[in-house]
Backbone as CSV, one residue per row, in Angstrom:
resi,resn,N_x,N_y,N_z,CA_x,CA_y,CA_z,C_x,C_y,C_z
1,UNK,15.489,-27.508,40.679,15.395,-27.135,39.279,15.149,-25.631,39.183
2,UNK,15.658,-25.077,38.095,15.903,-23.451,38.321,14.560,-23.328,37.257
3,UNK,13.852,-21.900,37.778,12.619,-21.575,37.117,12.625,-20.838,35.875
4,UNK,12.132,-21.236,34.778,11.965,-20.892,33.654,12.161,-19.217,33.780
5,UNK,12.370,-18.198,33.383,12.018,-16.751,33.294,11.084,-16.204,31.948
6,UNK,10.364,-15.712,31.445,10.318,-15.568,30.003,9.453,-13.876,29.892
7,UNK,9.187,-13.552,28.836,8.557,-12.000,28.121,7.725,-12.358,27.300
8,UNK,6.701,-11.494,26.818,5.835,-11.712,25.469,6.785,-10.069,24.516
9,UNK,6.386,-10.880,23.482,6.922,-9.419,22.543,5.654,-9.327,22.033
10,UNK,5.150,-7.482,22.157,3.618,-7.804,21.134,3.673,-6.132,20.136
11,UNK,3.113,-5.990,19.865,2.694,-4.984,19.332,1.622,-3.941,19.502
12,UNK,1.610,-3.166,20.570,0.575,-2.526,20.774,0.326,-1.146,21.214
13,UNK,-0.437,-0.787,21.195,-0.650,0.949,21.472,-1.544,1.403,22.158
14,UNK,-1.474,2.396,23.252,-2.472,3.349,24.380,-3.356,3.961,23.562
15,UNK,-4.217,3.160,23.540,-5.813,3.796,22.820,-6.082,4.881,23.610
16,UNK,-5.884,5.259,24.459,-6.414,6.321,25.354,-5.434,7.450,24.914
17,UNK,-4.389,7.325,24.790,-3.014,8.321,24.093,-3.550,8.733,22.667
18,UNK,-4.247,7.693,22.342,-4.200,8.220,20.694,-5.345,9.037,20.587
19,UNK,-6.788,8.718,21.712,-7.758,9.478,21.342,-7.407,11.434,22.083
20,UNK,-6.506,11.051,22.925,-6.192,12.242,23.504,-5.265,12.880,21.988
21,UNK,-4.365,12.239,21.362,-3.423,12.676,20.554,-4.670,13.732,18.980
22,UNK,-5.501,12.509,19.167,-6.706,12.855,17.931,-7.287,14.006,18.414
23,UNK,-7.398,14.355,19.609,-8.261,15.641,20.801,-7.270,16.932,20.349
24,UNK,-6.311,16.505,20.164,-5.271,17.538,20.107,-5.184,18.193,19.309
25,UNK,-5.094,17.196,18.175,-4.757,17.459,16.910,-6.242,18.593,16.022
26,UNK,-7.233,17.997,16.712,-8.801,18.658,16.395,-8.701,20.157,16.977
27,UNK,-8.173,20.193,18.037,-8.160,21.358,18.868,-6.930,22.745,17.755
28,UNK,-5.904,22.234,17.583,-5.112,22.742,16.267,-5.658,22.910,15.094
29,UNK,-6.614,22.473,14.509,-7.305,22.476,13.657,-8.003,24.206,13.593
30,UNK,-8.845,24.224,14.764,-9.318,25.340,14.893,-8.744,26.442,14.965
31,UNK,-7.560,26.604,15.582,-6.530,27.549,15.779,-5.944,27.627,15.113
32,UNK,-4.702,27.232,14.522,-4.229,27.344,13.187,-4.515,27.906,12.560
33,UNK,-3.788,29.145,11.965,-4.090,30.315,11.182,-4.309,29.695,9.905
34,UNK,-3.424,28.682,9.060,-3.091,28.486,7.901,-4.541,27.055,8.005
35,UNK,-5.065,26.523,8.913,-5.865,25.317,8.616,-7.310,25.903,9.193
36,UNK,-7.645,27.376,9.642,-9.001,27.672,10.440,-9.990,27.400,9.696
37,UNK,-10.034,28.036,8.361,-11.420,27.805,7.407,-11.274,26.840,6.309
38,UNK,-10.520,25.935,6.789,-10.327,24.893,5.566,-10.952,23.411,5.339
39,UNK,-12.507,23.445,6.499,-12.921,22.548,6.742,-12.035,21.484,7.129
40,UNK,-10.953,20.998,7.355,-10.504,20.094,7.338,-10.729,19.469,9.187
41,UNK,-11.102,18.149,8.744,-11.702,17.274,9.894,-10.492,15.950,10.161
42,UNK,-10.440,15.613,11.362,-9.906,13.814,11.610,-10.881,13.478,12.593
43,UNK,-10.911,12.203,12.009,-11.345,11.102,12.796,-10.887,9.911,12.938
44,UNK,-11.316,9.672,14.000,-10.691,8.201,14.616,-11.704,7.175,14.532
45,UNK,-11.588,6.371,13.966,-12.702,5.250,13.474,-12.622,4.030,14.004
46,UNK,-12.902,3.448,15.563,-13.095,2.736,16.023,-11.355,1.789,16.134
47,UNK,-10.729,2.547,16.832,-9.484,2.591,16.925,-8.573,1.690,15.651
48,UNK,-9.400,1.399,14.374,-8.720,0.617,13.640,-8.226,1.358,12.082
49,UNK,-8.719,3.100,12.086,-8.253,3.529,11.264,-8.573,5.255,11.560
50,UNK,-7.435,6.414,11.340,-7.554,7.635,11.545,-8.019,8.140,9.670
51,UNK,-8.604,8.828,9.795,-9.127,9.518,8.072,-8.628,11.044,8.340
52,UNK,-8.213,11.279,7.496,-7.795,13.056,7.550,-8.488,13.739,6.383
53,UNK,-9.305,14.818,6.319,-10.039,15.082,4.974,-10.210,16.685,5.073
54,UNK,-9.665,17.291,4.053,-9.137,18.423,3.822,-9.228,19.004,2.424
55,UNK,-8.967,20.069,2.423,-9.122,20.930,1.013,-8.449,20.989,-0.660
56,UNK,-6.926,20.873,0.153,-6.189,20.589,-0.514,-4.434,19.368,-0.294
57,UNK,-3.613,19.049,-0.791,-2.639,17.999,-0.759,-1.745,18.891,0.587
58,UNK,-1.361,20.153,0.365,-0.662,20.908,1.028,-0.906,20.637,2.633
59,UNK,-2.443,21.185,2.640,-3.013,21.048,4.138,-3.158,19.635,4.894
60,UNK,-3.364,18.700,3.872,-3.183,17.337,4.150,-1.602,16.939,4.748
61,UNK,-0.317,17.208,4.122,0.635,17.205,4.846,0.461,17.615,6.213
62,UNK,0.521,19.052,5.955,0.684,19.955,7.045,-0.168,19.184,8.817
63,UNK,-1.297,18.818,8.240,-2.580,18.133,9.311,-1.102,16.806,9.871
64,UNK,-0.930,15.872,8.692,0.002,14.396,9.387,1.078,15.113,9.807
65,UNK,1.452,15.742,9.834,2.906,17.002,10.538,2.297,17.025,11.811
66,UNK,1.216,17.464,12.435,0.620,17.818,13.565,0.392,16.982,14.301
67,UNK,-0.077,15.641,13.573,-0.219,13.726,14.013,0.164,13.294,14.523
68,UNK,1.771,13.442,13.420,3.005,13.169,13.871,3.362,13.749,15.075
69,UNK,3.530,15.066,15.604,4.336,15.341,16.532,3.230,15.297,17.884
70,UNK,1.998,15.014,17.311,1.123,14.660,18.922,1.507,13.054,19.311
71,UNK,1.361,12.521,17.901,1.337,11.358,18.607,2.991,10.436,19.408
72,UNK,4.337,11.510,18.610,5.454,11.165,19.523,5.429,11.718,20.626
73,UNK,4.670,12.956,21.188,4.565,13.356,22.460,3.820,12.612,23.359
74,UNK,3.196,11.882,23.104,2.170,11.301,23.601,2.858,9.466,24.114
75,UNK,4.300,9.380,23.589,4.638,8.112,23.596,4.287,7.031,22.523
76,UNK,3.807,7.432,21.480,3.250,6.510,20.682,4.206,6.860,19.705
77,UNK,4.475,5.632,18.658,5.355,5.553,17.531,4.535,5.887,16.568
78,UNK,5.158,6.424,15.478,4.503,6.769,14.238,4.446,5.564,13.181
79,UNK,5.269,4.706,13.735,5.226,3.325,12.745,3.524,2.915,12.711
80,UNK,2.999,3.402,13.934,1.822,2.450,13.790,0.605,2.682,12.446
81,UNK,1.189,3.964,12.228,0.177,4.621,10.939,0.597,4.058,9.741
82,UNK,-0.642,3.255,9.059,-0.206,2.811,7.470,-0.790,3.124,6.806
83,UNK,-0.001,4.340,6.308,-0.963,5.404,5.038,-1.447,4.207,3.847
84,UNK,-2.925,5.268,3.483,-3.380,4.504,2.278,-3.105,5.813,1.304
85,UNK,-3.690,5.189,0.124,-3.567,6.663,-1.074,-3.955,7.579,-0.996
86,UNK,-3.937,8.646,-1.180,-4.864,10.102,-1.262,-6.235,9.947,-1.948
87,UNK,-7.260,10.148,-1.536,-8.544,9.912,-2.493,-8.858,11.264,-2.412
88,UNK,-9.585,11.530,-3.608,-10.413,12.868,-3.426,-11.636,12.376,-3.077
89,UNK,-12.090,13.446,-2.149,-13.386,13.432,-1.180,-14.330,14.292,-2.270
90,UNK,-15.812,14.588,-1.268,-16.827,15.557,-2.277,-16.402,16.450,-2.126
91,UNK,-17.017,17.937,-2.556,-16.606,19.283,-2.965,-15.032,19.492,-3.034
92,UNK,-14.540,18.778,-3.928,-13.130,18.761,-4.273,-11.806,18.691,-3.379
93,UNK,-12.700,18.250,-2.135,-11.180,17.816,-0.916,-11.026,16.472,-1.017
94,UNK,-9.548,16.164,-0.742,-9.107,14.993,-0.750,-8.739,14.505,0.798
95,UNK,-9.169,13.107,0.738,-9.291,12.437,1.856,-7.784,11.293,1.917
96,UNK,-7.419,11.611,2.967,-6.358,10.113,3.480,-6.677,9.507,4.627
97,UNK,-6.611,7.795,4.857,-6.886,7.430,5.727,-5.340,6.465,6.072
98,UNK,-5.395,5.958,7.329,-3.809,5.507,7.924,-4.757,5.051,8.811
99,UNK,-4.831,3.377,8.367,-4.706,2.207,9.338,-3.948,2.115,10.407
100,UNK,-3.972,1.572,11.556,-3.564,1.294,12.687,-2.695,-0.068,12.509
101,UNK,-1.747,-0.067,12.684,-1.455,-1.097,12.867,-1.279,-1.581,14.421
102,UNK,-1.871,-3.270,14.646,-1.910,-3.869,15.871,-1.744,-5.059,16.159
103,UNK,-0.483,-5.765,16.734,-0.488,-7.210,16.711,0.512,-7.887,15.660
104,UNK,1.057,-8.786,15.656,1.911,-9.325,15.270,1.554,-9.788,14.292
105,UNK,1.461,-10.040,12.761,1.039,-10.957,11.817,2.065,-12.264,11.836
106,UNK,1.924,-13.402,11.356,2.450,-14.532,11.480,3.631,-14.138,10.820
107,UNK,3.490,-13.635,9.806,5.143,-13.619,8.865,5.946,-12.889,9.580
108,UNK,5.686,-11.943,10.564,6.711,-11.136,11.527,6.545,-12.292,12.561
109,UNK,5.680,-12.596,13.194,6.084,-13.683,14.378,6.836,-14.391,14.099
110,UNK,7.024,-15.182,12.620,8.038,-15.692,12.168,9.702,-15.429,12.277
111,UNK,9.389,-14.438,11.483,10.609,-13.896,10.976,11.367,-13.325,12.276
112,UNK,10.683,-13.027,13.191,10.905,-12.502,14.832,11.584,-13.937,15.921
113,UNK,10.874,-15.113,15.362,11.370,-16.286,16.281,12.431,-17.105,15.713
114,UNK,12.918,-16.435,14.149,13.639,-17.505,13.590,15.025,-16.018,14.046
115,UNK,14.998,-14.780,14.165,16.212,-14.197,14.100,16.942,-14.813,15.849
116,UNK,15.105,-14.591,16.692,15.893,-15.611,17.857,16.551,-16.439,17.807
117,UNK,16.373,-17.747,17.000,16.652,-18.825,17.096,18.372,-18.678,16.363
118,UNK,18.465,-17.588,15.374,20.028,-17.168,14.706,20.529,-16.603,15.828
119,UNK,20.680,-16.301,16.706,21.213,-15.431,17.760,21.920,-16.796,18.172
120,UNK,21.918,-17.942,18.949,22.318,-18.690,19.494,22.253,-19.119,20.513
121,UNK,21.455,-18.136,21.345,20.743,-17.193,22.540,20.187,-18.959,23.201
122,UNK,20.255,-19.454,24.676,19.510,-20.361,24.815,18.296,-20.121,25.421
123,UNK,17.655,-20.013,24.979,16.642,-19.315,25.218,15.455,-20.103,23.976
124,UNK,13.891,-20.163,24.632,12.589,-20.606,23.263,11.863,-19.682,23.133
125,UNK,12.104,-19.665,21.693,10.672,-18.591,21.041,9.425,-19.265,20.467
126,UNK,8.282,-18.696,21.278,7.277,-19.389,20.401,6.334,-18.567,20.217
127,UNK,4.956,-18.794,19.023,4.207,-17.995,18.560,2.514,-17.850,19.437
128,UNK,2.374,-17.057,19.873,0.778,-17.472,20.513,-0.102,-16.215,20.222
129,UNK,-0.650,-16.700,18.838,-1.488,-15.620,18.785,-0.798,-14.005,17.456
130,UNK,-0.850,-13.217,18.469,-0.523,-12.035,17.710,0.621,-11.710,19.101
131,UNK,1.687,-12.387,19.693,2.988,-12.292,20.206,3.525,-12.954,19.979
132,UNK,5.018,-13.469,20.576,5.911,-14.419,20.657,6.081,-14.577,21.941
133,UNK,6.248,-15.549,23.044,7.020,-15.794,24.183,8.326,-16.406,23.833
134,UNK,8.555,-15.451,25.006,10.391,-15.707,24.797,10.809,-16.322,26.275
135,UNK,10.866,-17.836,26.257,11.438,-18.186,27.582,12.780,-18.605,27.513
136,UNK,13.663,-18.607,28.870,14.726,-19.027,29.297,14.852,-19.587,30.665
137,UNK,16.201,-20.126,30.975,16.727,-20.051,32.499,17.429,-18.840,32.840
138,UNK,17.947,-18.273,31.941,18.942,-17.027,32.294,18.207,-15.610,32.156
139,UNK,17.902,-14.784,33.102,17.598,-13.627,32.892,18.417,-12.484,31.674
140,UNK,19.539,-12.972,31.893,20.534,-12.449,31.318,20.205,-12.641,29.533
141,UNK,20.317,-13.369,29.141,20.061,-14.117,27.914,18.654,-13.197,27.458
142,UNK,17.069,-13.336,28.602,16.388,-12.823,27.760,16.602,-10.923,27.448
143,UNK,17.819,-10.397,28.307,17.962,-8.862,28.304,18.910,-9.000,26.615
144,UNK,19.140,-9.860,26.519,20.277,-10.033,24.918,19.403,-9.795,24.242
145,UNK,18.126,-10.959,24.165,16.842,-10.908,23.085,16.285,-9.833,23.311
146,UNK,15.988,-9.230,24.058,15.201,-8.105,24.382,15.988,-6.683,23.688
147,UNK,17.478,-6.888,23.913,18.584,-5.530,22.998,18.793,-5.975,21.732
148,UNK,18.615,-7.598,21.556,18.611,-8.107,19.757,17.253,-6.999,19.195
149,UNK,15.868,-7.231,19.535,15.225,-7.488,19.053,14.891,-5.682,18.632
150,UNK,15.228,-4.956,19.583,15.379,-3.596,19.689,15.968,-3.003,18.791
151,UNK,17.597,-3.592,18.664,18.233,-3.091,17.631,18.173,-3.382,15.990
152,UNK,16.836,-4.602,15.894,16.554,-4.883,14.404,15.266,-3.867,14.490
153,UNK,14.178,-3.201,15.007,13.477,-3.165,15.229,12.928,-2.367,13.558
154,UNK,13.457,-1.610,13.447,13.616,-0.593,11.787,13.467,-1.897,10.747
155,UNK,13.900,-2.886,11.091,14.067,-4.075,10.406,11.938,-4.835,9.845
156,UNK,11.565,-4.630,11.161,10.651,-5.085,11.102,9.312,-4.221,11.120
157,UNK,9.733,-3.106,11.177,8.433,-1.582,10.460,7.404,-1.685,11.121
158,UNK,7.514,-1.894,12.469,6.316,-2.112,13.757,7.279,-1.941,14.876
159,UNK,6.272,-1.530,15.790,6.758,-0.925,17.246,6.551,-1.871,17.891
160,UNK,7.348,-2.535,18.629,7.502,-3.708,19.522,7.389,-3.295,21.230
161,UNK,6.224,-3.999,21.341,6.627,-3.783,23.761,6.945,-4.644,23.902
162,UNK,7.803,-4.612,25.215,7.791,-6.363,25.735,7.194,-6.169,26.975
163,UNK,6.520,-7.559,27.446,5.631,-7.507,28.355,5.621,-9.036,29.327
164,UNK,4.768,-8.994,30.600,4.795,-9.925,31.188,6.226,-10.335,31.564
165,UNK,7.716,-9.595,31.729,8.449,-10.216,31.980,8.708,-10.843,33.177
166,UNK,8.972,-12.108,33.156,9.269,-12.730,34.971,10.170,-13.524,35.059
């Protein structure tokens, strides 16, 4: 009997990348001609949300501009940031914070095991948790799901790894 092969698909991110990416971004802060005396601070809040808090809307861009390009250097997707609204902070700076996103919610595990199951692919998707396992007999088959799932990926507004493959 030929041995099952299978992958997990999950959603996840190098906490260690991001606090280095947040190191970075603090370090620019200071230097930066246009951001030196503008009080403006980030923090990383127990890896489940970054806060950016600054003077004005302008510098607030300018700071997620800097985010942004640490945290694609760093290997990390920018999908994972889910801006909230602009609040104004005390002494008239306004604060933004951008949730982390981590883990699969059911309606994407869903919607992730039923596009498998439209593929035709023989291959099982199932839900465990905050992934999907994707087993087969054919190696081949799970490299299809693995280039399906890649090429919807914009589809589903989260950064996908695959993992455990055997």
């Amino acid at each position: 009997m030929a041995k099952d092969c299978s992958f997990d698909v999950v959603s996840e991110f190098d906490k260690q990348e991001l606090v280095n990416a947040i190191d970075q971004v603090k370090r620019d802060l200071t230097s930066r001609f246009d951001l030196k005396n503008s009080n403006s601070t980030i923090d990383l809040e127990a890896d489940k949300s970054i806060t950016i808090t600054t003077n004005d809307d302008m510098k607030l861009r300018n700071i997620y501009d800097i985010l942004q390009s640490k945290l694609v250097k760093r290997g990390l997707s920018i999908k994972i940031l889910d801006a909230q609204p602009v609040e104004n902070a005390l002494g008239g700076n306004v604060r933004q914070v951008y949730n982390l996103k981590k883990g699969l919610t059911q309606e994407l595990a869903k919607k992730i095991v039923s596009d498998i199951k439209d593929s035709k692919l023989k291959v099982q998707a199932s839900i465990q948790g905050e992934q999907v396992r994707v087993s087969g007999k054919s190696k081949d088959d799970l490299q299809a799901v693995i280039q399906l799932l890649r090429s919807n990926e914009d589809k589903y507004d989260i950064p996908l790894q695959f993992t455990n493959y055997r």
